[in-house]
Each structure stands twice: as structure tokens, then as C-alpha cells.
C-alpha positions in Angstrom: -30.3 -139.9 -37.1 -28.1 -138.9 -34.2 -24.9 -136.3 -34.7 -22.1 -136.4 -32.8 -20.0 -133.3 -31.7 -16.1 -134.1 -30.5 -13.8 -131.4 -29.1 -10.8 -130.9 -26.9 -8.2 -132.6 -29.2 -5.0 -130.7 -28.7 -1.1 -130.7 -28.9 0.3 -131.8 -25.3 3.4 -133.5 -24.5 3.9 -137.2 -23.3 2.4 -137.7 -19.8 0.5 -135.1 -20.2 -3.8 -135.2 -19.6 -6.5 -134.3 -22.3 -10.4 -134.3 -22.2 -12.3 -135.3 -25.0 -16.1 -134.5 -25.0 -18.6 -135.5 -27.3 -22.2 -134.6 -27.5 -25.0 -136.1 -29.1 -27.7 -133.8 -31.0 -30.7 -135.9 -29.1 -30.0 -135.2 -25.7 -31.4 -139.0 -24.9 -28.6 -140.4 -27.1 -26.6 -140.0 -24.0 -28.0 -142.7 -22.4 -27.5 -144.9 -25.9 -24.4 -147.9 -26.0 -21.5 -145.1 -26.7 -17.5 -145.6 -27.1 -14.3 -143.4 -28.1 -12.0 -145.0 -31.7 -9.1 -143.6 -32.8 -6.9 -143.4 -36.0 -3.3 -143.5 -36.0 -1.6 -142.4 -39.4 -1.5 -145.2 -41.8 -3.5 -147.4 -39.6 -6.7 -149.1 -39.1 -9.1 -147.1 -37.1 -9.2 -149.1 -33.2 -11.6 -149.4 -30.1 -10.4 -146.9 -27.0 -13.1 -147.5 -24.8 -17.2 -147.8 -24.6 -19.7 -147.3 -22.3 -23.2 -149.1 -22.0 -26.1 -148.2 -21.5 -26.1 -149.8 -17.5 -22.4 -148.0 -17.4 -20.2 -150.8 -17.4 -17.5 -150.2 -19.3 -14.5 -152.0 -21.0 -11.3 -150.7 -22.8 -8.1 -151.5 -25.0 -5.6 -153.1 -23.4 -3.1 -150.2 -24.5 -5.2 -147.3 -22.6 -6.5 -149.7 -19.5 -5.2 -147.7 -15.9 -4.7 -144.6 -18.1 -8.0 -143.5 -19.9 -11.4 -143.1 -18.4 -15.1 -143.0 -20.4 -17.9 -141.7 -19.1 -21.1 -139.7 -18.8 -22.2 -136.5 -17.7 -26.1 -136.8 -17.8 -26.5 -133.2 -16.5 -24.2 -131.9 -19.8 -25.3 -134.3 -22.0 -22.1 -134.7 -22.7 -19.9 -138.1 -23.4 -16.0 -137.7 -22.0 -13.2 -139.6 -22.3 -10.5 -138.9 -19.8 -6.9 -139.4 -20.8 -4.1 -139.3 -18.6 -0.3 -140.4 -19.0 -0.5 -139.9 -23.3 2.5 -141.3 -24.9 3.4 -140.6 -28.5 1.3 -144.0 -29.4 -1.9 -142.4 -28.5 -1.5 -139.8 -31.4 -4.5 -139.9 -33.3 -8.1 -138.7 -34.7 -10.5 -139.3 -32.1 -13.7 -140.3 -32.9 -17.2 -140.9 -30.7 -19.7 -143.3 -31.9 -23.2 -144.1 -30.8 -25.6 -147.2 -31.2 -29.3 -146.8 -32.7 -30.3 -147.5 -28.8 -29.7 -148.5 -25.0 -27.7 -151.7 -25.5 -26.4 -153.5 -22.1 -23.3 -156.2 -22.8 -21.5 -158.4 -20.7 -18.1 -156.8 -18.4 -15.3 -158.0 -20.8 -17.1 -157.3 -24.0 -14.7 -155.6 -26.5 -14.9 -152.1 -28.2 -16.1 -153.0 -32.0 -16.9 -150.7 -34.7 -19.8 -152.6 -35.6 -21.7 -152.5 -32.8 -22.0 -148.7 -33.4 -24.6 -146.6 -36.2 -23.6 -143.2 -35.7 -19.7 -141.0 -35.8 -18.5 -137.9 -35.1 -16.2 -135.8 -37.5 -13.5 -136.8 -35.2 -11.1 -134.6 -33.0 -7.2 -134.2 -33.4 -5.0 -135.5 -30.7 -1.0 -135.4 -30.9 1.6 -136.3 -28.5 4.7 -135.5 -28.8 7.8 -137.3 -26.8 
């Protein structure tokens, strides 16, 4: 069983920055297949972005050139870098963690199933 911790949701304006963290309870999790999914109101929760376990990563088409996963091994920490948020990125944030290293091919898409474990999730709002 692996937690997951989120924090640095927050109120900002549009194209403004935020940085989401997430960190796993066992500290080798980090290395695990790991990706970001968020929940706008009154829709279905979506892939952001995901990280393997080799470090390639792939995201949605709507955050590509503006959002930025990765790791920092010394933290043990999971961040996803957001820059340029427009109102559309308004949403619960959420980290999620395979059961183990998993490599996939470049293009691969960000799917819920391919992940075990969530985090509570972490507030983000944009305003315009």
C-alpha cells in the first residue's frame, strides 16, 4: 500500500504559475510509473501528465508546452510544474502511482488504469 501526499493547490489568476508536489509514503515509490489527473466540476476526472519509471514522459494535449512532470529523487518528491493556467485548468488535482517501475513507449497516453494508488487530491482555481 502506497499513500500519496498532494499540496500546493492555490487560487492564482490566469497566466499565472503553480507547483504541485506529491509524495509517496515509501520513499522507493518515487521511482514507481507516476502521473498528475485532474477533475473539473461536473466532469470526468482526465490524464495531465505521467512519468515512467526510465523518465519519459507524455501529456494531454491541452497542457503540452505549458505543464512540466517530474522527479526530485533527493525530496522524494513527485512535481508537476504548471505555467500559463487558464480558467480551463481549474480543478482537483490528483497524483497516482502504479504497484511498480513500469517503462512505456514515448507517445503512450495518461490512463487511469494503469495506476493502483491516489492521493486525496489538491485544489487548483484559476480565475480569468
Amino acid at each position: 500500500q502506497v499513500q500519496l501526499k498532494e499540496s500546493g493547490g492555490d487560487s492564482v489568476q490566469g497566466g499565472g504559475s503553480l507547483t504541485l508536489s506529491c509524495t509517496p509514503s515509501v520513499p522507493t515509490a518515487i521511482h514507481y510509473y507516476m502521473g498528475w489527473f485532474r477533475q473539473a466540476p461536473g466532469k470526468e476526472r482526465e490524464g495531465v501528465a505521467r512519468i515512467d519509471s526510465d523518465g519519459r514522459t507524455q501529456y494531454a494535449d491541452s497542457v503540452k508546452g505549458r505543464f512540466t512532470i517530474s522527479r526530485d529523487n533527493a525530496n522524494n518528491t513527485l512535481i508537476l510544474q504548471m505555467n500559463q493556467l487558464q480558467p480551463e485548468d481549474t480543478g482537483i488535482y490528483y497524483c497516482a502511482t502504479a504497484r511498480g517501475r513500469r517503462v512505456y513507449p514515448e507517445n503512450w497516453p495518461v490512463r487511469s488504469q494503469d495506476f493502483a494508488y491516489w492521493g486525496q487530491g489538491t485544489q487548483v482555481t484559476v480565475s480569468s
